[in-house]
N, CA, C and O atoms as a GROMACS GRO file, in nm:
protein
  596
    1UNK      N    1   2.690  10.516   7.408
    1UNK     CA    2   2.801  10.426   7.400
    1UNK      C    3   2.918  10.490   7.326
    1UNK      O    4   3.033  10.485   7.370
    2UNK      N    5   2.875  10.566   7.184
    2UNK     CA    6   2.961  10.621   7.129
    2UNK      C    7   3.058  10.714   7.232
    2UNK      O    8   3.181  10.704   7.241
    3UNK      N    9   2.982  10.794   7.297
    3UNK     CA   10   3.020  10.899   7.377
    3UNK      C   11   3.095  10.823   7.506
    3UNK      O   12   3.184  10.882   7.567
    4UNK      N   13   3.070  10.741   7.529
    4UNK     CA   14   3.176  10.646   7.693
    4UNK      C   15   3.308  10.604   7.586
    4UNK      O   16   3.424  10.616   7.623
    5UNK      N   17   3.270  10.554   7.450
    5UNK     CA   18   3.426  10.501   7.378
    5UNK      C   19   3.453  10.611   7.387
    5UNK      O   20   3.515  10.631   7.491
    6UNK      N   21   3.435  10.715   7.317
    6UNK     CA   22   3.511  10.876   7.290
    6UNK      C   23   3.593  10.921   7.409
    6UNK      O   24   3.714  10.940   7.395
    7UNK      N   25   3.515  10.942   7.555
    7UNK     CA   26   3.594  10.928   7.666
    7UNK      C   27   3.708  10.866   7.701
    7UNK      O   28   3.802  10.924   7.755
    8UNK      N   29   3.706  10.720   7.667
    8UNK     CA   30   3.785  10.655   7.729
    8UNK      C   31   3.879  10.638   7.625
    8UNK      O   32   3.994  10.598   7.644
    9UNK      N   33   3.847  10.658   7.553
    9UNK     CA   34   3.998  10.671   7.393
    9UNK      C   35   4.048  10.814   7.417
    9UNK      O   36   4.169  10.825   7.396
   10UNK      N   37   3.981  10.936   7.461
   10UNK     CA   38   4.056  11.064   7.518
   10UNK      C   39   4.171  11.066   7.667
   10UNK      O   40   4.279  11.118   7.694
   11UNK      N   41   4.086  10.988   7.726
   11UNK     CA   42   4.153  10.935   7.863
   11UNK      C   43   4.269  10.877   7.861
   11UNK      O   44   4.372  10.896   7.926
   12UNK      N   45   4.225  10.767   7.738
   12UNK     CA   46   4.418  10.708   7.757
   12UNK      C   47   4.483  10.789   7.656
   12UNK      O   48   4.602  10.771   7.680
   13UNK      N   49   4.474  10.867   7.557
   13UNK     CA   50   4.529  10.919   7.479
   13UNK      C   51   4.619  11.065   7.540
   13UNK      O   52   4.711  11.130   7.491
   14UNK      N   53   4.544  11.077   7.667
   14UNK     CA   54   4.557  11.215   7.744
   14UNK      C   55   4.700  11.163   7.869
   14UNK      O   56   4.802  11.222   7.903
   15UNK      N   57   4.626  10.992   7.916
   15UNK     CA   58   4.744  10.914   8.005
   15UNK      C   59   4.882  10.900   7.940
   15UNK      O   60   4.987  10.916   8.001
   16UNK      N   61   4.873  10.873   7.829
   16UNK     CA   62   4.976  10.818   7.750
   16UNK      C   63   5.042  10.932   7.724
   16UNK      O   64   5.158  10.897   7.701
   17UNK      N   65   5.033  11.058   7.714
   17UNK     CA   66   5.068  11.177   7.641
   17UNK      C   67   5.170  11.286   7.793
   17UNK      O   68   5.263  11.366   7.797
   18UNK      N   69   5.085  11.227   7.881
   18UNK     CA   70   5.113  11.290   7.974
   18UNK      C   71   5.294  11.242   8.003
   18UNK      O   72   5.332  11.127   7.984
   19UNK      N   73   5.367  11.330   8.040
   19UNK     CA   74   5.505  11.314   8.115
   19UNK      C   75   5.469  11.246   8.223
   19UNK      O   76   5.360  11.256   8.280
   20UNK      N   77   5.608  11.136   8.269
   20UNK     CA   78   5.619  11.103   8.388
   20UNK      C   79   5.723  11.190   8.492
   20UNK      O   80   5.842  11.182   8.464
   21UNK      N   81   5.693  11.257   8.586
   21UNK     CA   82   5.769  11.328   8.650
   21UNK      C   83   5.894  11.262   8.732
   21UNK      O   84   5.875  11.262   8.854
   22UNK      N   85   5.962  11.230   8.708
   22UNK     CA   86   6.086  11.151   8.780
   22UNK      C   87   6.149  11.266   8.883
   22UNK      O   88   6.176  11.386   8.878
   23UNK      N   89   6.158  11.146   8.989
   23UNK     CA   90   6.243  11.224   9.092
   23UNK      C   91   6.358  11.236   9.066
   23UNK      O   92   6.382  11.182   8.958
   24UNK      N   93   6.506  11.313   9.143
   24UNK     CA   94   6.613  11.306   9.138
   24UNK      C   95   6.662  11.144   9.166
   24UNK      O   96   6.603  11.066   9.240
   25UNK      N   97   6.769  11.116   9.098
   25UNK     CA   98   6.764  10.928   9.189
   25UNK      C   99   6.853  10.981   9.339
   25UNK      O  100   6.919  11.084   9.347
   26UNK      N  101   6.835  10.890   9.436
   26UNK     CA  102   6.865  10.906   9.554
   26UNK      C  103   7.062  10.909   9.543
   26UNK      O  104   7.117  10.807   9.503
   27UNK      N  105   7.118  10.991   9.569
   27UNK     CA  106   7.296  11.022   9.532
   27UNK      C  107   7.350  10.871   9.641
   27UNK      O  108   7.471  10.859   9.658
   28UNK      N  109   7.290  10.804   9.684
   28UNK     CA  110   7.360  10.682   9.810
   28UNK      C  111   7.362  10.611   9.689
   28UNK      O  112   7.463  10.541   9.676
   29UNK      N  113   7.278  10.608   9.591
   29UNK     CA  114   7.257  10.434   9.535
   29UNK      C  115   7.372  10.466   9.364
   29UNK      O  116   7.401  10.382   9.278
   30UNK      N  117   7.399  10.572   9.369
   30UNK     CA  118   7.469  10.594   9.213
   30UNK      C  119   7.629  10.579   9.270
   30UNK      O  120   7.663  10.628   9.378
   31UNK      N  121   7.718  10.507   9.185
   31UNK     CA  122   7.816  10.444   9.210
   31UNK      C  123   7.925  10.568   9.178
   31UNK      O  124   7.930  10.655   9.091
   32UNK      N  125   8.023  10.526   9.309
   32UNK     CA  126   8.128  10.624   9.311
   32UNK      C  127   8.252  10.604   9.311
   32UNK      O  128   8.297  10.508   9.249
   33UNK      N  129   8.319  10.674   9.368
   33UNK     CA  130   8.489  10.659   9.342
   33UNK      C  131   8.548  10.677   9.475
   33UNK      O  132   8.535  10.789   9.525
   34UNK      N  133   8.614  10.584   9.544
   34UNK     CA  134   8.699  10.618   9.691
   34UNK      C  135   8.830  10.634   9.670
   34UNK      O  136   8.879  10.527   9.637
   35UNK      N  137   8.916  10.730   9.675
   35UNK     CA  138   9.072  10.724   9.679
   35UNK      C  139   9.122  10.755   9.792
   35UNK      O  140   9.074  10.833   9.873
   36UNK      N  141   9.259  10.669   9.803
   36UNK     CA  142   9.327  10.645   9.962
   36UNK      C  143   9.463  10.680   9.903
   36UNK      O  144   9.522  10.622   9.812
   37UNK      N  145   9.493  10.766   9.960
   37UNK     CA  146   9.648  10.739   9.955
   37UNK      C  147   9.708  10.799  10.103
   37UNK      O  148   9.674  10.892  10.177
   38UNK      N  149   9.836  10.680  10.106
   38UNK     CA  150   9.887  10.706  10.230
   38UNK      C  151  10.012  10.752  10.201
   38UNK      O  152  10.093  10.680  10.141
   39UNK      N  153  10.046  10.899  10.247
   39UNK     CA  154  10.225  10.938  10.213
   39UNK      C  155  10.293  10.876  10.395
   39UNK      O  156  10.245  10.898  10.506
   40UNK      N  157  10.400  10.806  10.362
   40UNK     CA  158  10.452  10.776  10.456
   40UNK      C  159  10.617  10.859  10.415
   40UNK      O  160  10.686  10.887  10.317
   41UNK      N  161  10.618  10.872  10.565
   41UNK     CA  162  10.759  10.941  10.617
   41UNK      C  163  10.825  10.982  10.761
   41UNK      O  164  10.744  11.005  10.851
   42UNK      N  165  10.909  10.988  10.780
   42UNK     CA  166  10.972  11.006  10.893
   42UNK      C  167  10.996  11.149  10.945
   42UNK      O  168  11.054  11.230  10.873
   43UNK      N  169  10.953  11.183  11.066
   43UNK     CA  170  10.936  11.344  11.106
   43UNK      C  171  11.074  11.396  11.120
   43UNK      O  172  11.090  11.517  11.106
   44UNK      N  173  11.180  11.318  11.148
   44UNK     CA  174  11.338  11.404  11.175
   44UNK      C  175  11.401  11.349  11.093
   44UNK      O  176  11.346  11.289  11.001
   45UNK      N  177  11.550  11.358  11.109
   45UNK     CA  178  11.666  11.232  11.038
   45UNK      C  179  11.665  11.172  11.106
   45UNK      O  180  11.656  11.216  11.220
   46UNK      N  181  11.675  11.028  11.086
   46UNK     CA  182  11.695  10.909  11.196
   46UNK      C  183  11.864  10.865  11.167
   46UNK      O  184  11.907  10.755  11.203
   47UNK      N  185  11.932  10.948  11.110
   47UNK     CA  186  12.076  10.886  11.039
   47UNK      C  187  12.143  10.814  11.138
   47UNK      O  188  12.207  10.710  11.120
   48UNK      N  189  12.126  10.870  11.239
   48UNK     CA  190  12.256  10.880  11.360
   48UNK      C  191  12.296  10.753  11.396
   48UNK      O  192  12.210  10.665  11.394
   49UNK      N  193  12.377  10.733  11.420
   49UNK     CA  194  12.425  10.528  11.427
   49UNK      C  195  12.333  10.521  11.592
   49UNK      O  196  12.344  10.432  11.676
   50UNK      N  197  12.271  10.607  11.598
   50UNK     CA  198  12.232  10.564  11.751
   50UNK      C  199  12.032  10.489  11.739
   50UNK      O  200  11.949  10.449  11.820
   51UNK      N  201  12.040  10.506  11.588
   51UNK     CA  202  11.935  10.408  11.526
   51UNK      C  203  11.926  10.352  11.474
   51UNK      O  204  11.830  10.349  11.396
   52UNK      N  205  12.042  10.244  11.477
   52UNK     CA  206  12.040  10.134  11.413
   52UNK      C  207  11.981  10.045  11.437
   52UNK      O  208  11.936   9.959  11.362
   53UNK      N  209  11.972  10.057  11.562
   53UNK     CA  210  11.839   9.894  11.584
   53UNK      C  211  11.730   9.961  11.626
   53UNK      O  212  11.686   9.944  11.739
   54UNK      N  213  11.676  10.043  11.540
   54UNK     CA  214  11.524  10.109  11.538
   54UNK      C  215  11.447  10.122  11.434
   54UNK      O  216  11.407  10.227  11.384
   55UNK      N  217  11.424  10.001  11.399
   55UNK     CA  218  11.290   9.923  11.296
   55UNK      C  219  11.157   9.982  11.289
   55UNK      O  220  11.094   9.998  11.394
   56UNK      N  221  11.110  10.015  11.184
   56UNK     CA  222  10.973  10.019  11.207
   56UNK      C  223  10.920   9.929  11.054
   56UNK      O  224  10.975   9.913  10.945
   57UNK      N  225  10.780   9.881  11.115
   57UNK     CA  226  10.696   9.766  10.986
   57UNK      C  227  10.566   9.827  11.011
   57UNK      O  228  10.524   9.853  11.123
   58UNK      N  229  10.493   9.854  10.883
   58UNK     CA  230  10.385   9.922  10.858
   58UNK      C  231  10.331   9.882  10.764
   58UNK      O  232  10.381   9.886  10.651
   59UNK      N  233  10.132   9.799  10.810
   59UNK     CA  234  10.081   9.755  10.715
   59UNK      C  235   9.971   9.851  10.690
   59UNK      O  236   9.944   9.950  10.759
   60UNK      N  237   9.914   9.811  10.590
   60UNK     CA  238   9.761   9.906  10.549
   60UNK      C  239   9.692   9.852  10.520
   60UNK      O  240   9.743   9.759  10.457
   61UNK      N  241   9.565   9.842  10.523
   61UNK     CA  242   9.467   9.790  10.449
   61UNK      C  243   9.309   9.886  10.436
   61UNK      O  244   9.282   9.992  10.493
   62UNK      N  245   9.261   9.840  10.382
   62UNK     CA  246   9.114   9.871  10.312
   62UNK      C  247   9.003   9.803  10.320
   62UNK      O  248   8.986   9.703  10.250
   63UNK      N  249   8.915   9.848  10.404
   63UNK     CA  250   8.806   9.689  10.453
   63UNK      C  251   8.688   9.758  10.355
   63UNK      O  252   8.721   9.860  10.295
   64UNK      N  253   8.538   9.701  10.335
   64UNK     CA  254   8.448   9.702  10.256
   64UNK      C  255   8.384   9.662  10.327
   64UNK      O  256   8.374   9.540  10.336
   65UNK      N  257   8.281   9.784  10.446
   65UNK     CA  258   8.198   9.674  10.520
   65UNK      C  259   8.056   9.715  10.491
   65UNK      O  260   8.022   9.833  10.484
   66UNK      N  261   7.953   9.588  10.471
   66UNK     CA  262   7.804   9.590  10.445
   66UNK      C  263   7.766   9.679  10.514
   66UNK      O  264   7.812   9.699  10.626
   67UNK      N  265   7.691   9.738  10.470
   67UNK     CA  266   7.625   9.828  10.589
   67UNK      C  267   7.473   9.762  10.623
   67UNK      O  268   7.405   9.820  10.708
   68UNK      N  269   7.415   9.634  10.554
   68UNK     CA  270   7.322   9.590  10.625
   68UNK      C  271   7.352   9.464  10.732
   68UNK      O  272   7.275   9.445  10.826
   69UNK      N  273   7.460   9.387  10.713
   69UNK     CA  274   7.543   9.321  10.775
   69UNK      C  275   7.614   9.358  10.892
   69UNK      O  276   7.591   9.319  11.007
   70UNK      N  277   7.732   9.463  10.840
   70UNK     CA  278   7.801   9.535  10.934
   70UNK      C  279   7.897   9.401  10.890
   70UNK      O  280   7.903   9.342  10.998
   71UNK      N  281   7.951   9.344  10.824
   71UNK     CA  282   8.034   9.217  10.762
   71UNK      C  283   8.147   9.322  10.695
   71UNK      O  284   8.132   9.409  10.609
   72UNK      N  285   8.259   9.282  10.765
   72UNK     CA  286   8.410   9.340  10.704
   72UNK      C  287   8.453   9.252  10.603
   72UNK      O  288   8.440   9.130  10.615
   73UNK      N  289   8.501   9.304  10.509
   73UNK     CA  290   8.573   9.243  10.413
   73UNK      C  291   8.700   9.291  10.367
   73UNK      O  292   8.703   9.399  10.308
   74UNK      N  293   8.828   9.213  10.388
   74UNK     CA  294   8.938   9.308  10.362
   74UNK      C  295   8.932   9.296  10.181
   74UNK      O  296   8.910   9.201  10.107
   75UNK      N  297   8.965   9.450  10.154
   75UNK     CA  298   8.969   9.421  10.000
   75UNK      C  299   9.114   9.486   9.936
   75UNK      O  300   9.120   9.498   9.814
   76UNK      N  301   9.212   9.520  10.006
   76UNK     CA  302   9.300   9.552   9.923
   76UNK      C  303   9.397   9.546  10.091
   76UNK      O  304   9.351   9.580  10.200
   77UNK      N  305   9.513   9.502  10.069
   77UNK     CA  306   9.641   9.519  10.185
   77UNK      C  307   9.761   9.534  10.148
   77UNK      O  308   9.792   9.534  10.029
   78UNK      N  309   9.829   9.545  10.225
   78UNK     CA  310   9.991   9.587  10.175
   78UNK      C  311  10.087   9.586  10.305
   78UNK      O  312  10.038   9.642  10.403
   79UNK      N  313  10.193   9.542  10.319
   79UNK     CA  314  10.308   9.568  10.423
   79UNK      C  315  10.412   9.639  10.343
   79UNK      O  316  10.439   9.626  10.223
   80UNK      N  317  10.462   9.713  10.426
   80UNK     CA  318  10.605   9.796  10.430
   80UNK      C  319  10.684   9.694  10.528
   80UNK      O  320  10.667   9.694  10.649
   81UNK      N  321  10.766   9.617  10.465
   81UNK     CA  322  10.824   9.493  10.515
   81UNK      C  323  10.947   9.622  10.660
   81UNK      O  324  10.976   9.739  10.639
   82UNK      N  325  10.981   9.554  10.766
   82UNK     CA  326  11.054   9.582  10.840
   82UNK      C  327  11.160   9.616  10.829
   82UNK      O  328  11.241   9.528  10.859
   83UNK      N  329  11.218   9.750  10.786
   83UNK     CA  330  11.329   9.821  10.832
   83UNK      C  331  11.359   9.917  10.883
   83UNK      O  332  11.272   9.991  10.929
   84UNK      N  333  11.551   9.959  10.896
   84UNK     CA  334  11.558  10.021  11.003
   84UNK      C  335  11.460  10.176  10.944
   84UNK      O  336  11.386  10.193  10.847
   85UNK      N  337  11.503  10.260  11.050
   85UNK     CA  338  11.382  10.346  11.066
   85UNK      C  339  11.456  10.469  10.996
   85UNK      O  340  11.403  10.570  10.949
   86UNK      N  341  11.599  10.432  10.999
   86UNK     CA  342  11.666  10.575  10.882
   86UNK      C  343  11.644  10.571  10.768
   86UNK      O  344  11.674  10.669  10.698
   87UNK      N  345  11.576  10.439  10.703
   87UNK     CA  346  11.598  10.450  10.595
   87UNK      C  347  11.456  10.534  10.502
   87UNK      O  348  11.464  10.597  10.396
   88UNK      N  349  11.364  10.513  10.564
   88UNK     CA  350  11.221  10.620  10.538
   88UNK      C  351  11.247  10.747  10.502
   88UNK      O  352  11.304  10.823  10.580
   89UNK      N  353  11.210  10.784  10.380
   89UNK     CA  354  11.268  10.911  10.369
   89UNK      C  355  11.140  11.034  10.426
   89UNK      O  356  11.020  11.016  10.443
   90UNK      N  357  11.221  11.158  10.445
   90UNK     CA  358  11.177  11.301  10.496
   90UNK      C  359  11.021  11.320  10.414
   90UNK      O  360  10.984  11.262  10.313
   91UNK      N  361  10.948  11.420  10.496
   91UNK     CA  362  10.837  11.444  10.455
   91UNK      C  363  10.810  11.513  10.307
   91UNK      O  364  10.704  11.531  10.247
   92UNK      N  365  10.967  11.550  10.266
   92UNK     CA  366  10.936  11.627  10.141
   92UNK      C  367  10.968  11.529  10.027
   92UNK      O  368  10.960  11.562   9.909
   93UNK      N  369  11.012  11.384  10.079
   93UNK     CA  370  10.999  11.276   9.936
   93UNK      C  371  10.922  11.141  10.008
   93UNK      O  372  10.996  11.047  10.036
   94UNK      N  373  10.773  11.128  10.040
   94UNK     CA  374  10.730  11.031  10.125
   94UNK      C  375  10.776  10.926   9.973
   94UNK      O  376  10.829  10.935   9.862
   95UNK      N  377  10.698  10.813  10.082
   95UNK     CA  378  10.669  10.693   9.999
   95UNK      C  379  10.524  10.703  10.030
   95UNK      O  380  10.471  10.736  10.136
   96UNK      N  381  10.459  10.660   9.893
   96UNK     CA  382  10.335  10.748   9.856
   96UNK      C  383  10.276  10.570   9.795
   96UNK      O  384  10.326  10.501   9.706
   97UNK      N  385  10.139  10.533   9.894
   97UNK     CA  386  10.075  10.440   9.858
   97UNK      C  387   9.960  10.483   9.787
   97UNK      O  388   9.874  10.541   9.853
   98UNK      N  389   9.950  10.471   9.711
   98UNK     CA  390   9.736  10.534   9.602
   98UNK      C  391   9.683  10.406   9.598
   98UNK      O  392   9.746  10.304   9.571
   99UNK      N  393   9.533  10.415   9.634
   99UNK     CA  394   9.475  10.271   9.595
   99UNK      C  395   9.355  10.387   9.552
   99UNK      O  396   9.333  10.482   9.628
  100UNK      N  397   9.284  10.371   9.429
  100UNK     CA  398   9.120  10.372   9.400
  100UNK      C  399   9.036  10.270   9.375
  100UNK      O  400   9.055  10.174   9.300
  101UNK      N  401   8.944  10.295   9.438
  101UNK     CA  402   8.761  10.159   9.434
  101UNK      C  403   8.684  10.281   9.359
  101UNK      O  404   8.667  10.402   9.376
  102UNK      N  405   8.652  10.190   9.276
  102UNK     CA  406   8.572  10.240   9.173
  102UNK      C  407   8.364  10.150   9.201
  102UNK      O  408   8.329  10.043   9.249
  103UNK      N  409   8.310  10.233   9.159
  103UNK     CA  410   8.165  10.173   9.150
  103UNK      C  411   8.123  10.145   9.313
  103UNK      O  412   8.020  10.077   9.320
  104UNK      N  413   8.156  10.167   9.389
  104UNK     CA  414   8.118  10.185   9.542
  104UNK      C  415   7.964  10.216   9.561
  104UNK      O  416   7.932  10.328   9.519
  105UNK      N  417   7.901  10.170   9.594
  105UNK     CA  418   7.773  10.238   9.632
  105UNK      C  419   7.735  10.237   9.768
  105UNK      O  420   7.712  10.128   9.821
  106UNK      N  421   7.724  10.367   9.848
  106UNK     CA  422   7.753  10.435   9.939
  106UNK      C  423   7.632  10.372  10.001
  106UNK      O  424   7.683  10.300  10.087
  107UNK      N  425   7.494  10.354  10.010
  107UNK     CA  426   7.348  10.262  10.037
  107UNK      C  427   7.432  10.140  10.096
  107UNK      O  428   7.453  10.116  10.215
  108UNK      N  429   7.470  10.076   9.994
  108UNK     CA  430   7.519   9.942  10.071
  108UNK      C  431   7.634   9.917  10.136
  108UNK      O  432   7.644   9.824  10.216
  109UNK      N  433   7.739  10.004  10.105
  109UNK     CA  434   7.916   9.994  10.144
  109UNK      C  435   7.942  10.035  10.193
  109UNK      O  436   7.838  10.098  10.211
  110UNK      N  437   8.030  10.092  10.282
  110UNK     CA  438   8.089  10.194  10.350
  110UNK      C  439   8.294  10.134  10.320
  110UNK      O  440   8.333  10.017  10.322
  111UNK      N  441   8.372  10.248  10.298
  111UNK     CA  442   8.512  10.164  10.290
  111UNK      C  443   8.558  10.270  10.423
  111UNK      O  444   8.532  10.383  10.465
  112UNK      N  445   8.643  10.150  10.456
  112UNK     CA  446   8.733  10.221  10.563
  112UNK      C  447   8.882  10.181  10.561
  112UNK      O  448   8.920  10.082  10.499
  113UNK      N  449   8.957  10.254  10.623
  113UNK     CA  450   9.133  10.229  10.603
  113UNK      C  451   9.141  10.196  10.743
  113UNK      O  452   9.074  10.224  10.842
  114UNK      N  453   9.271  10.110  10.717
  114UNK     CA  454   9.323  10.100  10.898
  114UNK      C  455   9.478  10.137  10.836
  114UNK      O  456   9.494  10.112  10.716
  115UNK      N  457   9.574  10.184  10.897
  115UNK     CA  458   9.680  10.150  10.905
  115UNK      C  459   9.738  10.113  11.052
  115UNK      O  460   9.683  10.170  11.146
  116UNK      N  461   9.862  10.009  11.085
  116UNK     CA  462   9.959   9.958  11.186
  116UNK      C  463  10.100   9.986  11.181
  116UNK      O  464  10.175   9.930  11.102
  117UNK      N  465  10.136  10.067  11.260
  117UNK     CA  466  10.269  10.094  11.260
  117UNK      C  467  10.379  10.042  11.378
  117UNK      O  468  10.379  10.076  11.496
  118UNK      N  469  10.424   9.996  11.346
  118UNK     CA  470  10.494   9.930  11.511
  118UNK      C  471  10.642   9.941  11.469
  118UNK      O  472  10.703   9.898  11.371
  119UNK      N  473  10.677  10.013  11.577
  119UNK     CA  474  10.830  10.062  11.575
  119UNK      C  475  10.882   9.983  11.678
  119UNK      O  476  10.829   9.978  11.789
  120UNK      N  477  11.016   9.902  11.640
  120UNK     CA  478  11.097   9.816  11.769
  120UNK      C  479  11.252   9.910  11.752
  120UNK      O  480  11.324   9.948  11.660
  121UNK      N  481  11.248   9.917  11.908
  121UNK     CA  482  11.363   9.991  11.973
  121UNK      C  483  11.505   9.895  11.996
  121UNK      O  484  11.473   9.789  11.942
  122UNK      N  485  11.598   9.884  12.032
  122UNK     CA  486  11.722   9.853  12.060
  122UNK      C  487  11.709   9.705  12.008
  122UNK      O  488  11.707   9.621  12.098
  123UNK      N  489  11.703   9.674  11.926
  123UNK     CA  490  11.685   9.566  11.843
  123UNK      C  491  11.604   9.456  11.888
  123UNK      O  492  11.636   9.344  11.929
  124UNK      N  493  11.446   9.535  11.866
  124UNK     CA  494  11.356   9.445  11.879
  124UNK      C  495  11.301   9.471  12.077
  124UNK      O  496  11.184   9.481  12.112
  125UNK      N  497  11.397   9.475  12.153
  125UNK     CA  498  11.404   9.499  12.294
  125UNK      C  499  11.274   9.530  12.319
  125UNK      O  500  11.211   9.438  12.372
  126UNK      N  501  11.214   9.626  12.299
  126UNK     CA  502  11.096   9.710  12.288
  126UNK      C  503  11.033   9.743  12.199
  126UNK      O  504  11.093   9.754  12.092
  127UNK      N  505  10.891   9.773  12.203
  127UNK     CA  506  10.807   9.805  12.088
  127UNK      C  507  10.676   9.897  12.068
  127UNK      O  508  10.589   9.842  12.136
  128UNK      N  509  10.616  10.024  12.000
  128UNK     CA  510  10.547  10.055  12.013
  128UNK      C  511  10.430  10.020  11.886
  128UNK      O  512  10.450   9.986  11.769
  129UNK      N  513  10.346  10.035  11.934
  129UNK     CA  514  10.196  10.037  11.756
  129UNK      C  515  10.131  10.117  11.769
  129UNK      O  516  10.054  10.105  11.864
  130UNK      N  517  10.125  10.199  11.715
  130UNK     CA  518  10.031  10.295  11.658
  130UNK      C  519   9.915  10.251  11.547
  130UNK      O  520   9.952  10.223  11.432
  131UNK      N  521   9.780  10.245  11.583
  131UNK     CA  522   9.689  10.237  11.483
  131UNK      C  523   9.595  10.311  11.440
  131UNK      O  524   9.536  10.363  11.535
  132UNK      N  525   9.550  10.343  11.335
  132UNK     CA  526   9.415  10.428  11.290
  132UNK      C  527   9.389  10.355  11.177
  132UNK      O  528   9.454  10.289  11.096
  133UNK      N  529   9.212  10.404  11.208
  133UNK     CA  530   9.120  10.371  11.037
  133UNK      C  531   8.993  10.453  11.097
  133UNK      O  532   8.962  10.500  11.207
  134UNK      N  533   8.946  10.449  10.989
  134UNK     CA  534   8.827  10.538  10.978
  134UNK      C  535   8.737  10.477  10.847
  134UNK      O  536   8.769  10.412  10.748
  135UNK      N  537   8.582  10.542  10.905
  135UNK     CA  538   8.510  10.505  10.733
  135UNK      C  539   8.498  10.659  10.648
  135UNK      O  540   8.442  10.764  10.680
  136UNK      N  541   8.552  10.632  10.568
  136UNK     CA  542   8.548  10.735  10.460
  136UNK      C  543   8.398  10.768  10.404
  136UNK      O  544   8.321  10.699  10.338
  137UNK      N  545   8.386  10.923  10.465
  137UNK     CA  546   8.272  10.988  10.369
  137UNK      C  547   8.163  10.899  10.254
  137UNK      O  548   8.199  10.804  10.186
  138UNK      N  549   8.066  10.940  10.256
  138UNK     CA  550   7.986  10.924  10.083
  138UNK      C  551   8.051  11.001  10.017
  138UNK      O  552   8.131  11.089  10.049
  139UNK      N  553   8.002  10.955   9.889
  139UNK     CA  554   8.006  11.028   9.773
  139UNK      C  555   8.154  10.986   9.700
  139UNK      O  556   8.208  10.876   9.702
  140UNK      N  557   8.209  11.129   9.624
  140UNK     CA  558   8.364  11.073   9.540
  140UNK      C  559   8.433  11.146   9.639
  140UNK      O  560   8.400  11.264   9.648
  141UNK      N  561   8.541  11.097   9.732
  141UNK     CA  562   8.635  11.116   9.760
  141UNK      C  563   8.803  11.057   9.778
  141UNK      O  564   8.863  10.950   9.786
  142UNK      N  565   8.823  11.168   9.778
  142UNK     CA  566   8.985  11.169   9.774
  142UNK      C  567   9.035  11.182   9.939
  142UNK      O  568   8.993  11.281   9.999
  143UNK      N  569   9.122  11.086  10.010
  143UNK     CA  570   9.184  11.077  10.137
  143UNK      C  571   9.301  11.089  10.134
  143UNK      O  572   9.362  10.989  10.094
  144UNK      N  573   9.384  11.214  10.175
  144UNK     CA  574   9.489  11.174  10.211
  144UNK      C  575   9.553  11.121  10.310
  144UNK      O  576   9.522  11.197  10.402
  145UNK      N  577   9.627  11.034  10.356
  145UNK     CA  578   9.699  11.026  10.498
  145UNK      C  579   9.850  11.019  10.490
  145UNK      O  580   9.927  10.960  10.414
  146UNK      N  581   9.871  11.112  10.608
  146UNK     CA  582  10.016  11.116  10.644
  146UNK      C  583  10.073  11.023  10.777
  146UNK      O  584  10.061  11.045  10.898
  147UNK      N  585  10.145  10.901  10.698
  147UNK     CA  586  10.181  10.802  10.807
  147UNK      C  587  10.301  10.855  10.842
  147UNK      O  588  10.388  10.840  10.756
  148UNK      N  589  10.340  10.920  10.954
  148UNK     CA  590  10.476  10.979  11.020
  148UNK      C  591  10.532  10.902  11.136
  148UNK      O  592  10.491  10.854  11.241
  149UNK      N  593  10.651  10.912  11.065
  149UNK     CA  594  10.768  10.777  11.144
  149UNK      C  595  10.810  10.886  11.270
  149UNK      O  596  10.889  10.851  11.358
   0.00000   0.00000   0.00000
């Protein structure tokens, strides 16, 4: 009897002593950082009085969709209210939107951008839209986009 206690007081003394080997934690479930920024600008001069009634309105947004759902959620938006199209400045001084999401976890979230650009011609007469979005990478990243008028 002595000798089965002795065992079993070595046994847990040997369990208890022992390390637990931990895995790496899985990089989807540890919380990250998404940054968006959109430089907007216009590819020529638009000065010329022959664009005056050539508007463009440009919104953005940022959706947050489940990835067990597949459920969109808009979480951040913005308009560039409607004007004319000279007034956007050149690619070497955009107008520069930054948004960061912080604590993201890549397992459950996925973020994606859309932007809408719709340019009206001879005042309003006509109209084009241009759209894109995408889901942004895992992990910490940084996006740039260049919205060009």
């Amino acid at each position: 009897m002595k000798k089965l206690l002795f065992l079993l007081g070595a046994g847990i003394l040997f369990v208890s002593c022992s390390k637990l080997e931990e895995g790496e934690p899985d990089p989807l479930t540890l919380p990250v950082q998404k940054k968006v920024k959109f430089n907007i600008y216009s590819s020529k001069d638009y000065s010329s009085p022959n664009n005056d009634g050539t508007t463009a309105l440009i919104k953005l947004e940022v959706i947050n969709i489940n990835r067990t759902t597949e459920v969109e959620t808009k979480i951040w938006d913005s308009t560039i209210n409607e004007r004319q199209i000279k007034i956007y400045p050149l690619a070497t001084a955009p107008i520069v939107v930054e948004k960061v999401f912080n604590n993201v976890i890549d397992k459950d979230q996925a973020i994606k951008y859309r932007y809408v650009v719709t340019i009206k011609y001879n005042n309003g007469a006509t109209s084009s839209n241009t759209e894109r979005s995408e889901v942004l990478d895992t992990g910490n990243i940084a996006k740039q986009l260049g919205i060009i008028l």
